[in-house]
C-alpha positions in Angstrom: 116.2 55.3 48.0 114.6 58.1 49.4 113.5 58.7 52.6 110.0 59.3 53.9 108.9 63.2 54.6 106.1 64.3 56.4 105.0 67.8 57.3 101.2 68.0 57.0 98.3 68.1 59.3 98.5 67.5 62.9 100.4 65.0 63.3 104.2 67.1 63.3 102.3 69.5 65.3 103.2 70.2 69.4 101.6 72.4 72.2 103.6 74.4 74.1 102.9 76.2 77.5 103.4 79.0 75.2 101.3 77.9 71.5 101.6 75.5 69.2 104.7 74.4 66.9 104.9 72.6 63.3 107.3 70.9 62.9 108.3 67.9 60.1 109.0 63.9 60.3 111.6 62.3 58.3 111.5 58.6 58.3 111.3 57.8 62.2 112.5 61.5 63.9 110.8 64.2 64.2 112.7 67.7 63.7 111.6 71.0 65.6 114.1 73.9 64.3 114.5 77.1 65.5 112.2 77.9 68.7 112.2 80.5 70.6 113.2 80.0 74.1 113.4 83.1 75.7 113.7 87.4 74.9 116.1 90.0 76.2 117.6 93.1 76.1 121.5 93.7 75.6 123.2 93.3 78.7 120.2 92.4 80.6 118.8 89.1 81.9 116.6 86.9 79.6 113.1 86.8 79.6 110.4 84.2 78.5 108.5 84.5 75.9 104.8 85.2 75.5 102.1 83.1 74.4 101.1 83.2 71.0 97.8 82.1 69.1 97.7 79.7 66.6 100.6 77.7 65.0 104.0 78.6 64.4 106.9 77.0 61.9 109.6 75.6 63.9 110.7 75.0 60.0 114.8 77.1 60.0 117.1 77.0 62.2 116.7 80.7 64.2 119.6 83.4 63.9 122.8 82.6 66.0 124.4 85.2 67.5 127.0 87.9 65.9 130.7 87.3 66.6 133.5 90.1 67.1 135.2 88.9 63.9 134.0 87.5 60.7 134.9 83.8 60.3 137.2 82.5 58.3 136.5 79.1 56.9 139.5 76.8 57.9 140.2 73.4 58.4 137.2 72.5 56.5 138.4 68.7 56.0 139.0 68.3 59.9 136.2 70.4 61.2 133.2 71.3 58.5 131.4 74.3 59.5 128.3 76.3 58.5 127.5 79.8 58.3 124.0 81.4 59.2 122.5 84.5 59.6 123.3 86.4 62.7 121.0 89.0 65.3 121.5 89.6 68.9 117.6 87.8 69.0 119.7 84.8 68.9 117.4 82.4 71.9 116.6 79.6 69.7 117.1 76.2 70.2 116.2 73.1 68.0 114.7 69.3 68.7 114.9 66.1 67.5 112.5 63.5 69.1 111.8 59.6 67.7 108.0 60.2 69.5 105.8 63.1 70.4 103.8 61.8 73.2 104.1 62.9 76.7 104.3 59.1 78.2 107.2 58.4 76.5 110.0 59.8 78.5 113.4 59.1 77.0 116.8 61.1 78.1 117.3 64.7 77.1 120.4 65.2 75.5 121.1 68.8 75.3 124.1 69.7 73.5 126.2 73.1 74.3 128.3 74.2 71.3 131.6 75.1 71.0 133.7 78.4 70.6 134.7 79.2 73.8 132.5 81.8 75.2 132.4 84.0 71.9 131.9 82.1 68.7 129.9 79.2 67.2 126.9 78.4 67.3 124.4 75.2 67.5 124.5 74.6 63.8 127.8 75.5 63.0 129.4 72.1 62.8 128.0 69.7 60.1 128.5 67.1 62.9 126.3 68.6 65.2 122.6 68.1 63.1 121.1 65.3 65.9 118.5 63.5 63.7 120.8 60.1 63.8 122.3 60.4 67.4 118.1 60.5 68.4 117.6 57.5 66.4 120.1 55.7 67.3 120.0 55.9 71.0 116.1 56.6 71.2 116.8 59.9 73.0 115.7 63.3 72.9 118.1 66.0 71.3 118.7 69.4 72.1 121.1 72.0 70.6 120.8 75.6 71.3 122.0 79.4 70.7 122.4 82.2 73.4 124.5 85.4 73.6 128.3 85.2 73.3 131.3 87.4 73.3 130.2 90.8 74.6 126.3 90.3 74.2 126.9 87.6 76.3 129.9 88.2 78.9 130.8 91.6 79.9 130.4 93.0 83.3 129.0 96.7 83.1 127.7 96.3 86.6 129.8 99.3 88.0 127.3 101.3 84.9 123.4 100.5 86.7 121.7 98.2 88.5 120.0 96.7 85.1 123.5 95.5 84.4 124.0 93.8 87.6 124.8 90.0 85.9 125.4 91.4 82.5 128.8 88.8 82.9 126.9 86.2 82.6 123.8 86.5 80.8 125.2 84.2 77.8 124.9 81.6 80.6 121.1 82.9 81.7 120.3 82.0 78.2 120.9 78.6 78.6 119.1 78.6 82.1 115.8 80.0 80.1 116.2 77.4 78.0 116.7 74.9 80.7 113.3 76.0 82.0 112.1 76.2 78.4 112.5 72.3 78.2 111.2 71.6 82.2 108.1 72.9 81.3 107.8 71.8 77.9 109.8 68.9 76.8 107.6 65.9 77.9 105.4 66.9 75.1 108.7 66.0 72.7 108.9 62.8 74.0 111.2 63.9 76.5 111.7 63.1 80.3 112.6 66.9 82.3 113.5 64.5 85.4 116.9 63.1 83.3 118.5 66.2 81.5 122.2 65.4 80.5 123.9 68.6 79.4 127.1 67.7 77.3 129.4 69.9 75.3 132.4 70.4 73.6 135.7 73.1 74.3 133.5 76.0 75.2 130.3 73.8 75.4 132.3 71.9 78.3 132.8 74.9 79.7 129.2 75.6 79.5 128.6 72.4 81.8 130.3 72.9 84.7 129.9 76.6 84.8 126.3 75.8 85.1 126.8 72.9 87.1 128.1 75.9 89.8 125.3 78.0 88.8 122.2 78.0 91.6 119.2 78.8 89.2 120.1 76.0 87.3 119.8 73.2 90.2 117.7 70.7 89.3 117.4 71.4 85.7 120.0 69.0 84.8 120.8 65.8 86.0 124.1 64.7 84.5 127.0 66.2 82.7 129.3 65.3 79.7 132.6 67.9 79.5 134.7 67.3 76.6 137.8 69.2 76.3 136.2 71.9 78.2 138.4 72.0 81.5 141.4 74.4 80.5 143.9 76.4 83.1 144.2 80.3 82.5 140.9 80.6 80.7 138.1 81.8 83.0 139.9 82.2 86.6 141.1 86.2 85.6 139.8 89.6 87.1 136.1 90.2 87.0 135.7 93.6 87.6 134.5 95.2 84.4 134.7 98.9 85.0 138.0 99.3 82.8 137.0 97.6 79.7 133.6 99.9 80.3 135.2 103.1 80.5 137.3 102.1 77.4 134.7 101.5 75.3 132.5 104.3 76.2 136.1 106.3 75.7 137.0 104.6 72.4 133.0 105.5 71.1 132.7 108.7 72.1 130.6 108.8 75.5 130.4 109.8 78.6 130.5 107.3 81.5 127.1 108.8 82.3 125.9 107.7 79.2 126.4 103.7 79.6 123.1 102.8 77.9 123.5 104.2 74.8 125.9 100.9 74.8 122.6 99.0 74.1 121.3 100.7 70.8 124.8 101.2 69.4 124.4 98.6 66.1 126.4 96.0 67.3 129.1 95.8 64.3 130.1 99.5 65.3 130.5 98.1 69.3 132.4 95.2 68.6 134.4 97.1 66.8 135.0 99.5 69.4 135.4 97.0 72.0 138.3 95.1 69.3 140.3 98.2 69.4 140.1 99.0 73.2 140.3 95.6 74.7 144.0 94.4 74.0 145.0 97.6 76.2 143.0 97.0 79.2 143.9 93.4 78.9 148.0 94.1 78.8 146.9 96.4 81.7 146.2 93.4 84.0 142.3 93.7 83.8 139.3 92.2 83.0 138.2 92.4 79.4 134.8 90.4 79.3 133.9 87.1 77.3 133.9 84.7 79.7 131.6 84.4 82.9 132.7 86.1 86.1 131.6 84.9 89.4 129.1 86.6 91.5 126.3 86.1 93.7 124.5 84.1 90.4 127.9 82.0 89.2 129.6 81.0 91.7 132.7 80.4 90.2 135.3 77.2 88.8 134.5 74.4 90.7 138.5 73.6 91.4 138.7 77.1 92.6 136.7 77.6 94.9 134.4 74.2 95.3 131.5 72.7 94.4 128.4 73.6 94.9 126.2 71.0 97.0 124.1 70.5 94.2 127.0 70.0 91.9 127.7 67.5 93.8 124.9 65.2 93.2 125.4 65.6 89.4 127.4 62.1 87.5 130.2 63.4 85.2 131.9 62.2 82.2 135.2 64.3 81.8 137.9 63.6 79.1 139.6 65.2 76.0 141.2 63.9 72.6 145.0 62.8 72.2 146.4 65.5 70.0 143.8 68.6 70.9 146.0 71.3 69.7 147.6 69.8 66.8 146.1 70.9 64.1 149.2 71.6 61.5 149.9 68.9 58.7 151.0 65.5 59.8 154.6 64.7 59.9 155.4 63.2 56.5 156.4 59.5 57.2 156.2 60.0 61.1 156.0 56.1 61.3 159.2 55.7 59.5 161.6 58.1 60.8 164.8 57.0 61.8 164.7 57.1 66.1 167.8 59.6 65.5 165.5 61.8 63.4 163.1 61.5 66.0 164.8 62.6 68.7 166.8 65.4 66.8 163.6 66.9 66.6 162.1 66.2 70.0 165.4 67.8 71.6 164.4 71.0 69.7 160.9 71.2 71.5 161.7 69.5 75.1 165.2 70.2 75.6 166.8 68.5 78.9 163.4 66.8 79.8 163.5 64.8 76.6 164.8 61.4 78.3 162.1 61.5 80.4 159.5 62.2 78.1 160.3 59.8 76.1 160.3 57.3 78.8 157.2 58.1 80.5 155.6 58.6 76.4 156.2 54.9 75.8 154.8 53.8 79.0 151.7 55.9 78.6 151.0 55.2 74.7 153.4 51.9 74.0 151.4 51.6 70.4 152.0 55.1 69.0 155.4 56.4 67.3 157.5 58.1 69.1 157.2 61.7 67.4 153.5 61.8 68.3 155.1 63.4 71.5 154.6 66.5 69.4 151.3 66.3 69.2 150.2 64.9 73.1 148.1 67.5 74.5 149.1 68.6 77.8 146.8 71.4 78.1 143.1 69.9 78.5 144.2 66.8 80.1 146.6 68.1 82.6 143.4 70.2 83.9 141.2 67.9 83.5 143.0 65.1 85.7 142.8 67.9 88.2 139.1 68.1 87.8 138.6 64.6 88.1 140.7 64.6 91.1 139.1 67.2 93.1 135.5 65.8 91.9 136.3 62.2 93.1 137.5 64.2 96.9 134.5 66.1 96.8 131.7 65.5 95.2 129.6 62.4 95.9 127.8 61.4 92.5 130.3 59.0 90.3 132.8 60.7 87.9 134.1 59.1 84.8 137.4 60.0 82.4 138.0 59.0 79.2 140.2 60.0 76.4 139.9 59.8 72.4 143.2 58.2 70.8 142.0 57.3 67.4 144.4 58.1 64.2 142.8 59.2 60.9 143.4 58.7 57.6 144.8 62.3 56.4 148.2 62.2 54.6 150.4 59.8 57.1 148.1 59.3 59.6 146.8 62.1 61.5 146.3 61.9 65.6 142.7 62.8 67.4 142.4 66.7 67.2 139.8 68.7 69.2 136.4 68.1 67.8 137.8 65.4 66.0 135.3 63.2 68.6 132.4 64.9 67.8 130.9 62.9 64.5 131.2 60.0 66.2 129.4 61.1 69.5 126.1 62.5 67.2 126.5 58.9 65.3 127.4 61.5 61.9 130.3 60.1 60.8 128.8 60.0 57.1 128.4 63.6 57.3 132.4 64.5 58.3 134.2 63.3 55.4 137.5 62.6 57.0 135.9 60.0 59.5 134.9 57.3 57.0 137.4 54.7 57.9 136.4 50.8 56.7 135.9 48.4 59.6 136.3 51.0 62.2 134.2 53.6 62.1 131.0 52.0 62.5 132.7 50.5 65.6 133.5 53.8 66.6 130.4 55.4 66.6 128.4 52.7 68.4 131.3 52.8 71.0 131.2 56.3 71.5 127.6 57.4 71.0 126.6 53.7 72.9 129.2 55.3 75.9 127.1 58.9 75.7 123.6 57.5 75.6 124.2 55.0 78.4 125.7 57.6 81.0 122.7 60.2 79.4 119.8 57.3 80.6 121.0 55.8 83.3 124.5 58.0 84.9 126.5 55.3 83.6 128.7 55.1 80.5 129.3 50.9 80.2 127.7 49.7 77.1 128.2 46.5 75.7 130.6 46.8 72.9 133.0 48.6 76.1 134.9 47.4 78.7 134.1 47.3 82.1 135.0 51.3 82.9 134.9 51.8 86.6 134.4 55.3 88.0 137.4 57.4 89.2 138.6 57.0 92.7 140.9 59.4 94.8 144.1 58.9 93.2 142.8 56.4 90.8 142.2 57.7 87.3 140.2 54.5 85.3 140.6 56.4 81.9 138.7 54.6 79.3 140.8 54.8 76.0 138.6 55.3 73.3 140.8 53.7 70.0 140.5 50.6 67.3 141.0 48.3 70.7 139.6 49.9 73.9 140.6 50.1 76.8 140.4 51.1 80.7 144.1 51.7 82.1 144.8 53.0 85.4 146.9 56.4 86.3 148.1 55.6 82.1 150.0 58.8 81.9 150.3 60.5 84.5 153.8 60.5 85.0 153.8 61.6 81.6 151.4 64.9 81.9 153.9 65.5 85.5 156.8 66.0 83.0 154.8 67.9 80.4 154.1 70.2 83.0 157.6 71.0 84.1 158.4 72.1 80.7 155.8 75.0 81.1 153.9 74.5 78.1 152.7 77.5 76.0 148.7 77.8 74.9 148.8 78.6 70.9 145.7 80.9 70.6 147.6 83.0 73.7 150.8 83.3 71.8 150.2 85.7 69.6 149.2 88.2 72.5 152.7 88.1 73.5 155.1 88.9 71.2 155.2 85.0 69.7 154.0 83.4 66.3 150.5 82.2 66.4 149.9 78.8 65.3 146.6 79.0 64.1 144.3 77.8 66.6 140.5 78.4 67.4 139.0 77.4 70.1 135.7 75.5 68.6 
């Protein structure tokens, strides 16, 4: 049957503080693609934009921003991804609203993609379109591009004053657009006074770096970080004066001559900056793509606190069961013989196999016993440390939860990162490998009910849920997201305690030294 369209007259049109937008209606949501949030210059602080006259097509998505290295399409039946055209212009974000009237106030969702601090973009996952997730929970969707990589996060500040917070103007980005909706969102549909930022791996990242970010008080009210709490990925040097020199040395100039660096075309820097960066980095120094504190940022939260605004803001904090697995399932991992099983465990764990396997059982009593393969120590290890200082110190509620569902991919394939996100955007049609019969509708109202709820009122209980309690000191209540859910108390962390002592190994760092990679990107 198909589906109603309308993009005529004035009734798919908006004003802005800044002019008027078009945009289009299809059935009951309204879709406003590519905006224009804000302008800059490279390595330099955003600005707004200027008003217009008449009415402009918020019709395409707008250009996302270049990466260091062309993507590769992989993974495509865990994790479907797009490709768009790419510009350093790259301030665009994109809206999906079930009303346009300013009385209606309904939560902002805004979304922060993934990709770490260099890649991705607000498109790039099928699963992120938020058309359904709008309708469903009758909110207001957001998902936007800003700078990344070395547009976005490299400190030249030792190179002029223009370059003071040229760290962190990938995060500035998303402040303009922060302000962008304030000013502008309530004639969306859209209340500014209940702004949940959520996002995924880098997009988690994303929220809590802002929720430590002074110019963004106030312009956000609660936060959603999934998989996005990691140890040994944004606490390094910040001083940018080595990876400056080298790349003014690797393209020919002077240090006097530092802003040439902003008219260079960008596939000729990045180049540059690929060749000279892995020297400065096995030098011990900083090499850029990720935000540095300063005076603007103030810094990781569980280094060095929260800020007292942060600590008004509710959090929902969790990961996936199997985030860095992403090499074929084990064939006939259900069957294996328990000698088979520990054979191969024994290779991987050594002398803290007994244990493992003892505190394993305890902490996931329904799965087989070689899914200890796949458990990921990494996210949830630092992430039960985030809870734990939030719950000390902060005093707005924090919540965990983790994603434990298996798939149907060969023998049964454990939660991978992103695997969560279809369900979260209610998409689950549009990610192939997510169509399971009799639970993935249940998932999706679990899941997306959970998000909706803590995005309206700071709390995820919905009705198809459990009662899910907030975390106390010492008290993880870790909702289990599965085919049966569950709360469970402190479930495995004697568990993550023995993970630890093994000193596990990051993938995507293993290649740096000396090791075989295994394949991993951080999106």
């Amino acid at each position: 049957m198909a589906r109603q369209f309308a993009c005529a007259g004035a009734h798919t049109v908006v004003e802005t503080k800044q002019g008027k937008l078009r945009g289009y209606r299809l059935d009951d949501i309204y879709a406003f693609h590519g905006i224009k949030y804000a302008d800059a210059k490279r390595f330099q602080m955003p600005t707004p934009i200027q008003p217009y006259e008449g009415i402009r097509d918020a019709l395409a998505y707008g250009y996302v921003c270049p990466m260091l290295n062309q993507d590769v399409p992989q993974m495509e039946i865990m994790v479907p991804h797009r490709y768009w055209p790419m510009d350093e212009n790259c301030q665009y974000l994109n809206i999906w609203t079930p009303r346009l009237s300013a009385d209606a106030k309904k939560p902002v969702m805004v979304w922060l993609h993934g990709g770490g601090f260099s890649s991705g973009s607000s498109i790039e996952h099928v699963a992120y379109e938020g058309d359904r997730l709008s309708g469903y929970g009758d909110v207001v969707v957001v998902t936007l591009n800003h700078r990344l990589n070395i547009l976005g996060y490299l400190d030249l500040s030792s190179f002029g004053e223009k370059y003071a917070n040229s760290a962190n103007v990938g995060n500035a980005d998303i402040v303009m657009a922060l302000k962008w909706i304030r000013d502008n969102i309530a004639a969306f549909g859209g209340d500014p006074d209940n702004v949940t930022l959520f996002g995924q791996s880098g997009g988690g990242m994303k929220v809590f770096t802002l929720m430590n970010t002074p110019e963004a008080d106030g312009l956000f009210h609660k936060g959603i970080i999934q998989s996005g709490v990691l140890d040994g990925f944004l606490n390094g040097p910040t001083d940018g004066t080595a990876i400056g020199r080298a790349l003014l040395k690797e393209l020919g100039l002077a240090e006097n001559e530092a802003e040439k660096l902003e008219t260079i075309p960008y596939a000729v820097l990045a180049a540059a900056y690929n060749k000279a960066a892995p020297e400065v980095e096995r030098a011990g120094h900083y090499i850029g793509c990720v935000p540095a504190a300063n005076d603007w940022y103030r810094g990781d939260p569980r280094e060095v606190g929260f800020t007292e605004h942060a600590k008004t803001i509710p959090v929902m904090v969790g990961s996936v069961f199997g985030e860095f697995d992403f090499s074929p399932a084990i064939p006939g991992r259900k069957t294996l013989s328990k000698e088979t099983v520990l054979e191969i465990l024994e290779k991987k764990y050594k002398s803290h196999t007994p244990d493992l396997v003892s505190r394993f059982r305890e902490a996931y009593p329904g799965r087989p016993l070689i899914d200890l393969l796949s458990v990921d120590p990494f996210f949830r290890i630092a992430g039960r440390d985030f809870i734990e200082k939030s719950v000390r110190e902060r005093k707005a509620p924090t919540y965990s939860y983790l994603f434990n569902l298996d798939f149907p991919l060969e023998d049964g394939k454990p939660a991978w990162h992103c695997s969560e996100i279809p369900f979260i955007f209610h998409n689950t049609e549009r990610v192939a490998i997510c169509n399971i019969p009799g639970v993935s509708d249940r998932m999706e109202e679990r899941l997306c009910g959970a998000w909706v709820s803590f995005a309206r009122w700071g709390n995820p209980g919905a009705a198809c849920l459990p009662y899910w309690p907030a975390c106390e000191p010492g008290r993880e209540y870790t909702m289990i997201f599965d085919r049966e859910c569950e709360v469970r108390l402190n479930h495995d962390a004697a568990l993550m305690e023995t993970l630890k002592e093994t000193k596990p190994r990051l993938p995507f760092l293993s290649a740096a030294e000396g090791e075989e990679e295994e394949g991993f990107f951080l999106h």
